[in-house]
Every structure is written in C-alpha cells, then in structure tokens.
N, C-alpha and C positions, 0 to 999 in steps of 0.2 A: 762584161760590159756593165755599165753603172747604169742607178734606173736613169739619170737624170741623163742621159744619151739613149737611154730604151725609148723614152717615151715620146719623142720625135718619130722616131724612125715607127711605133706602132700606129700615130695617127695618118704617118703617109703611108701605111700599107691599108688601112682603115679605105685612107681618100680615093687610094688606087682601085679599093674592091667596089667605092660604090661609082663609082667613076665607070667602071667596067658593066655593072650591074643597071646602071644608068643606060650606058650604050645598046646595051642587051636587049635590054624593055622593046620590044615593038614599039608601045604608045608613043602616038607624037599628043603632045600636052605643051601649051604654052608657056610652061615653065620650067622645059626639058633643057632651052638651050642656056637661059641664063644660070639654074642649078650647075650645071656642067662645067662651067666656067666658074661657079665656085667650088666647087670639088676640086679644079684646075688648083688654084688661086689658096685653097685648103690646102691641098699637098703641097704645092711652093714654099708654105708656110713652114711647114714639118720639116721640110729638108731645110731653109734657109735657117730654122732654131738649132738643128740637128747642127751643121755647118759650125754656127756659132759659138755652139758649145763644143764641140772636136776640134776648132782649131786652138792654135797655141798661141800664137802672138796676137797681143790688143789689137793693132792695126788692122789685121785681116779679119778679125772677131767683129771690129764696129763696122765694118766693110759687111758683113752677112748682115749684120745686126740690121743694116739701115733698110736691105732686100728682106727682111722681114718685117721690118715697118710698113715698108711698102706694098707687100703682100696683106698685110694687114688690113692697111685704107681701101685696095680694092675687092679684095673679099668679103667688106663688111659694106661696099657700095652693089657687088652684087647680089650678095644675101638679101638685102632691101630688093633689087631689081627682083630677084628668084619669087618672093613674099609678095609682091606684087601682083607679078606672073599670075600665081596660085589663086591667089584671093580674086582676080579679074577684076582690083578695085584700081582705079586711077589716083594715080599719087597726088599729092598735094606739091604744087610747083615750087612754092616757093620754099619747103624742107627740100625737096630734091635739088634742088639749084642749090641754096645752102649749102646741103653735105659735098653736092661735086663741089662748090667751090675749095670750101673747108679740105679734099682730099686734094684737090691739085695745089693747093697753096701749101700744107705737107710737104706733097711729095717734091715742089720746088726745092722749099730748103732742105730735103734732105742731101744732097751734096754739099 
C-alpha cells in the first residue's frame, strides 16, 4: 500500500483510539460531548480522503472529495465549539454566527 493511502487510514485509526479513550474516561467535563463529535467528524475525515484517493474514476473521487469538504467545515465548527467547551469562555456572537454562516453557505454549494 502507498503511503499516500496509509496516511488516511492511520489518522482514522488515531480518531478511532481517542474516540474510544474518550468514551472510556469516567470524567464528565463540559467538553466531553463536543470533542467527541469531533473525533466523530475527524475520522469521517480520514475515511472520506482515504475514499478519494482509492477510487478510480473522477466522478466518484469529486463525489468523496466534496464529504470531505464537508467534514472539514464541521469539524473545524466543532473544534471551535470543543475550545470553547474547555476554556468555559463565552464566544464572541458575532464570529460564531459568522463561521456558521460561512459553513452552511459552503456546504450549500457544495452540490
């Protein structure tokens, strides 16, 4: 196998283990559920690059490609939420409104 297909498939066994490591933890911490969700939304990631580099034909390639786009926008909206979470600081409304705008306007066009 090529590394450029390894290295997908080692960040979703990465996501898998902290994912699981996550679960495990006793602690409830207010930034248990939104991390979680991106560990989720991180492994989606890996497979959906993973996906797009193993297939063969363009059509189905920009077809992963775009579920990795979109993995992208909301793993990097929960990552923000998770950083949050942790910090116990209150966001600034109008960057948070902003980015969801900015991600759902995205993931619109991406069809």
């Amino acid at each position: 196998m090529k590394t450029y297909l390894l290295i997908p498939l080692i960040e979703v066994v990465f996501g898998l283990v902290l994912f699981i490591v996550l679960l495990i933890s006793g602690r409830r911490h207010a930034a248990r559920r939104p991390f979680a969700l991106f560990l989720v939304f991180l492994t989606l990631w890996g497979v959906f690059t993973f996906m797009t580099r193993y297939t063969a034909g363009t059509g189905a390639a920009l077809a992963w490609e775009k579920l990795v786009l979109a993995s992208v926008m909301i793993a990097s909206a929960l990552f923000y939420w998770s950083i949050i979470s942790l910090a116990g600081a209150r966001p600034k409304l109008s960057f948070l409104y902003g980015f969801l705008i900015a991600d759902v306007v995205v993931l619109a066009l991406l069809p």
